[in-house]
N, C-alpha and C positions, 0 to 999 in steps of 0.2 A: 435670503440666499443662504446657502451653505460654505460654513469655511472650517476648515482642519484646526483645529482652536491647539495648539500646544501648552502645556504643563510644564513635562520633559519627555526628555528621548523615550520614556515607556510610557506614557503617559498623552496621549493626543487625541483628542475629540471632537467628533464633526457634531456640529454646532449652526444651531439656527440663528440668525444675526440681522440685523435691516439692510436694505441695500444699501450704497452711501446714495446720499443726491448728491448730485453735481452742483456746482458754481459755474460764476465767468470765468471764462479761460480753462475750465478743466476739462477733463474726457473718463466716460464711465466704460472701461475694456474687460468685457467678454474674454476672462480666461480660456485658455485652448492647453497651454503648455506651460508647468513652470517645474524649474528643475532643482531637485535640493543640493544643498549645496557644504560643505564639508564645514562649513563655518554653522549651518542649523544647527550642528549637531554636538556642537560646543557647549556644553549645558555648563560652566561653569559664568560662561558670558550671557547666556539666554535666561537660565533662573529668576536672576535676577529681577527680568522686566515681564516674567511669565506673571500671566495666559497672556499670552499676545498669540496673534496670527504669522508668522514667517512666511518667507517666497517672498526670494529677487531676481531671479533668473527666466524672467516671465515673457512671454508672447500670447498674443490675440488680436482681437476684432474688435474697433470701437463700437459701443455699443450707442452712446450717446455724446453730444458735442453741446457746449460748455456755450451759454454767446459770450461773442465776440474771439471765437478758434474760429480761424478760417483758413488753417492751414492741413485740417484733418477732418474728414467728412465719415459718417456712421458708417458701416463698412469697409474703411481700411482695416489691413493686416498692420501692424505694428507692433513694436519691441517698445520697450522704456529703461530708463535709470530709474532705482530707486532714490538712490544720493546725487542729486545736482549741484554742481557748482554755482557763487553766483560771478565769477567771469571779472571781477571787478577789482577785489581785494589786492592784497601785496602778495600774498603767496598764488592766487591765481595768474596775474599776470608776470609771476613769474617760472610759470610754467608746473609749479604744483597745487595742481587743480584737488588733491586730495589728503591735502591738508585745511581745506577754505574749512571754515567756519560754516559757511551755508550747508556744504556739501554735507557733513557732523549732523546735521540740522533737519534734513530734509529725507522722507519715504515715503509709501504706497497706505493705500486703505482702503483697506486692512493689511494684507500683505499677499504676496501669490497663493498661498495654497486657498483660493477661496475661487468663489464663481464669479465676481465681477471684483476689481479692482477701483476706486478713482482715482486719477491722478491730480495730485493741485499744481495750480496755477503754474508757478514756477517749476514745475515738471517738463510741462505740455510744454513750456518757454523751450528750452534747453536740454530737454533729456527724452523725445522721443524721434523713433526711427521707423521709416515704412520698411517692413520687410518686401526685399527686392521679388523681381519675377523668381519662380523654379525652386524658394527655399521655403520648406515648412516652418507649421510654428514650431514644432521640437528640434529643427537646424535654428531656428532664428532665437532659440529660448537659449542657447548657447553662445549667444553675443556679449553678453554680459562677462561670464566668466573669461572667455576668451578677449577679450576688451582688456582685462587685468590681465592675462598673461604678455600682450601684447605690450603693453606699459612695463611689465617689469621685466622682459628681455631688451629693450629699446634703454631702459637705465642702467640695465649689466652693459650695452654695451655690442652684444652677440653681431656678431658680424659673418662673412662667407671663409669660412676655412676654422674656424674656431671649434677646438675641442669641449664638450661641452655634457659634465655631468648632472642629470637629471636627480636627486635625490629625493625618492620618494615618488612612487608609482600608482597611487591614485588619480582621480580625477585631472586634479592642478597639472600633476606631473603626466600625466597622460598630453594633457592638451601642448604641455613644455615641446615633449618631446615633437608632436608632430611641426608645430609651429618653429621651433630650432633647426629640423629640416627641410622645411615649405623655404625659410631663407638661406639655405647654402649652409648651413653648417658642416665642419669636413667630418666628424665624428660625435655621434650622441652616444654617452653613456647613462644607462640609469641604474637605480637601486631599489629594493627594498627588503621586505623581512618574508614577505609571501609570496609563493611560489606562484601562485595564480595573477598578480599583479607583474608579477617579472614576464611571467608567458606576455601580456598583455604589453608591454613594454618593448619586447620583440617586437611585436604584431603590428604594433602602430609607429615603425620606424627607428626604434634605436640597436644599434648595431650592436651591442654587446648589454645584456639586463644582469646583475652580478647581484648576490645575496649580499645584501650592506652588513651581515656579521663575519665577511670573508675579509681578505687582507683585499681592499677594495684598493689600496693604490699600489699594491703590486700588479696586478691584473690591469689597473690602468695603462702602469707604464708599459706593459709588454706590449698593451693594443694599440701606443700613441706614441712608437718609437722613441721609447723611456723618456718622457716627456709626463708632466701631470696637465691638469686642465686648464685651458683659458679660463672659463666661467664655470662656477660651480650654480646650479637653482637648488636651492632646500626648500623644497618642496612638501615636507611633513616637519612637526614642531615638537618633536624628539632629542633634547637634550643632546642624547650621543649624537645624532645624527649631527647636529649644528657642529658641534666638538668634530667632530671625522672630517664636513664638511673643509676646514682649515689646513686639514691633508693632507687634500686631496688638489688644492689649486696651484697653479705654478707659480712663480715669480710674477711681477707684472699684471698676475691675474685676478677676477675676481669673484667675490661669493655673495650671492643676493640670497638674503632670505625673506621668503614668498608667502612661508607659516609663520602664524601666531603661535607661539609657546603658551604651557600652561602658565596662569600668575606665576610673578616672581622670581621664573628662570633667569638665572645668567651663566655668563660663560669664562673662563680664565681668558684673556686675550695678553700675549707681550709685545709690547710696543717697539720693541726693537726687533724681536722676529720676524713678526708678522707683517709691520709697518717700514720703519725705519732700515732695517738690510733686503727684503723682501720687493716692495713697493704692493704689496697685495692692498686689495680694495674690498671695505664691506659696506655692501648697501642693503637697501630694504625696499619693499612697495608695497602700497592698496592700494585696491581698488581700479581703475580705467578711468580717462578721460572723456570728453563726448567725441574727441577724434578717435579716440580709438574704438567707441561703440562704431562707427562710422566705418572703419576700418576693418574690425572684426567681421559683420557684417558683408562687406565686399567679398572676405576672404572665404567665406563658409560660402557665397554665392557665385566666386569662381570655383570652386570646388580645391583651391589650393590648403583648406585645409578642413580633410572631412571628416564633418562632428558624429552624422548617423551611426556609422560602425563602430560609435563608444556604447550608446544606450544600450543600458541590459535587460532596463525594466521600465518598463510603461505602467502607469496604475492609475486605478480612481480616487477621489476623494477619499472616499469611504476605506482605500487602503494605506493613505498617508503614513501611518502609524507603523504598518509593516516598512516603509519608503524610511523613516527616518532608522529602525533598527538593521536593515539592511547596511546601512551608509555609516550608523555608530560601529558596525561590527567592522567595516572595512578590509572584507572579505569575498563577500557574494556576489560583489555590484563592481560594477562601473559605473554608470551615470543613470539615476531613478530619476523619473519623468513623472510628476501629476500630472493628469488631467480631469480637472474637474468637474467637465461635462460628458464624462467618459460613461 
């Protein structure tokens, strides 16, 4: 089979490789859709483990069935997790599923960008989803990411009347915004640096898109009845931004960051400001749970939150390579789609 063999971001090769065979309990799935993702593109975290195969954001057709699965028959349409949890631990059962040890532990083979995928054993257990009637695989290829946005607005907090700034107008921050107003949010603000991401920021729901080098919480307060925000999302992992994000939020309110920084970032934080007279809250998340692939899913298949009018770019195998400079440039694109059998 063929799969997008990665290097680096300039550097990607389609690549003759064996198919995997299957085991008991696994499923061999017929790539259709898999979408890259703002974390591929991270090369100081990819390097490392390069060549490897990348693609998580994956949907298809089982191709082959595992004995002893008999809960997935060749022919379905289905999503997956990459990282499974194993449901059991201290931190699973206590509701962080993405901290487990298994989860750390556990991926795809090879990885989405190739033409068949297997999933092991403990995959097929706990991390796969029939995509519903009505949604494609490039709606269903967006369960995944959407799955983590869905986990880390549920740990901000976001609730029906909450002001609520999106920083950082890419992808993640694309899906914020829509999903902040699928649930009643009473105002979405977002940010960024480029003007083409702010238009898109409009376009998909948030009431006011401001250039993040402008006095961002004056413009707040004029738009929130001089009030700052419930919830801040950072959504890009730009130093200033993290720094601005602190603001930007109100008393009482608080600030999830959603990006990884590059190594080594930190940030001055006073514990009497911020914490102590304030009451402000900083938290973090990765990743989604298998409730929330569950969830996600639902949502793209009521149509309460629609993924299609992001994708900018559809490509083949064969164009991976332009897929991944598109998304490092974080400029041209929205959301770039392989499809392998394309």
């Amino acid at each position: 089979m063929r799969v997008a063999m990665y290097y680096n971001n300039q550097d990607i090769r389609v690549e003759d490789v064996p198919t995997p065979e299957i085991g008991p309990g696994e499923l061999l799935v017929r790539i259709e859709a898999s979408g890259i993702c703002g974390s591929d593109v991270m090369e100081w975290y990819r390097m490392k483990k390069a060549p490897l195969v990348l693609g998580h954001e994956i949907a298809g057709e089982v191709a082959e069935v595992g004995r002893g699965v008999d809960r997935y028959k060749k022919g379905d349409r289905v999503v997956a997790s990459h990282h499974v949890p194993c449901n059991n631990c201290r931190f699973c059962l206590k509701g962080h599923h993405t901290v487990c040890d298994t989860l750390r532990s556990t991926h795809f083979d090879p990885g989405g960008f190739a033409e068949y995928v297997r999933l092991p054993a403990i995959n097929v257990d706990r991390g796969v989803y029939l995509i519903p009637d009505g949604v494609s695989f490039e709606e269903a290829s967006f369960a995944e990411p959407l799955a983590c946005v869905l986990r880390a607005q549920r740990i901000a907090g976001i609730g029906p009347g909450d002001t609520v700034v999106v920083m950082g107008s890419g992808i993640a921050g694309l899906l914020h915004i829509k999903l902040a107003c699928a649930m009643g949010a009473g105002r979405v603000l977002a940010t960024d640096v480029s003007e083409t991401r702010l238009a898109a920021a409009k376009k998909f729901g948030a009431d006011i898109a401001i250039d993040a080098e402008a006095d961002v919480s004056s413009v707040l307060r004029r738009a929130n009845d001089g009030w700052l925000a419930d919830k801040v999302l950072v959504c890009t992992g730009a130093r200033s931004a993290n720094l601005q994000a602190i603001e930007l939020v109100e008393r009482g309110g608080t600030v999830l960051f959603f990006a990884p920084t590059d190594p080594g970032v930190t940030i001055p934080v006073s514990i009497n400001d911020l914490f102590f007279r304030n009451d402000i809250t900083l938290k973090t998340s990765y990743a989604g749970s298998p409730a929330d692939h569950v969830t996600a899913l639902a949502l793209i298949q009521a149509r309460r939150v629609r993924v299609r009018d992001i994708i900018t770019h559809r490509l083949s195998l064969q164009e991976t390579s332009k897929g991944f400079q598109l998304v490092a440039r974080a400029q041209d694109s929205m959301k770039v789609i392989i499809e392998p059998h394309r």
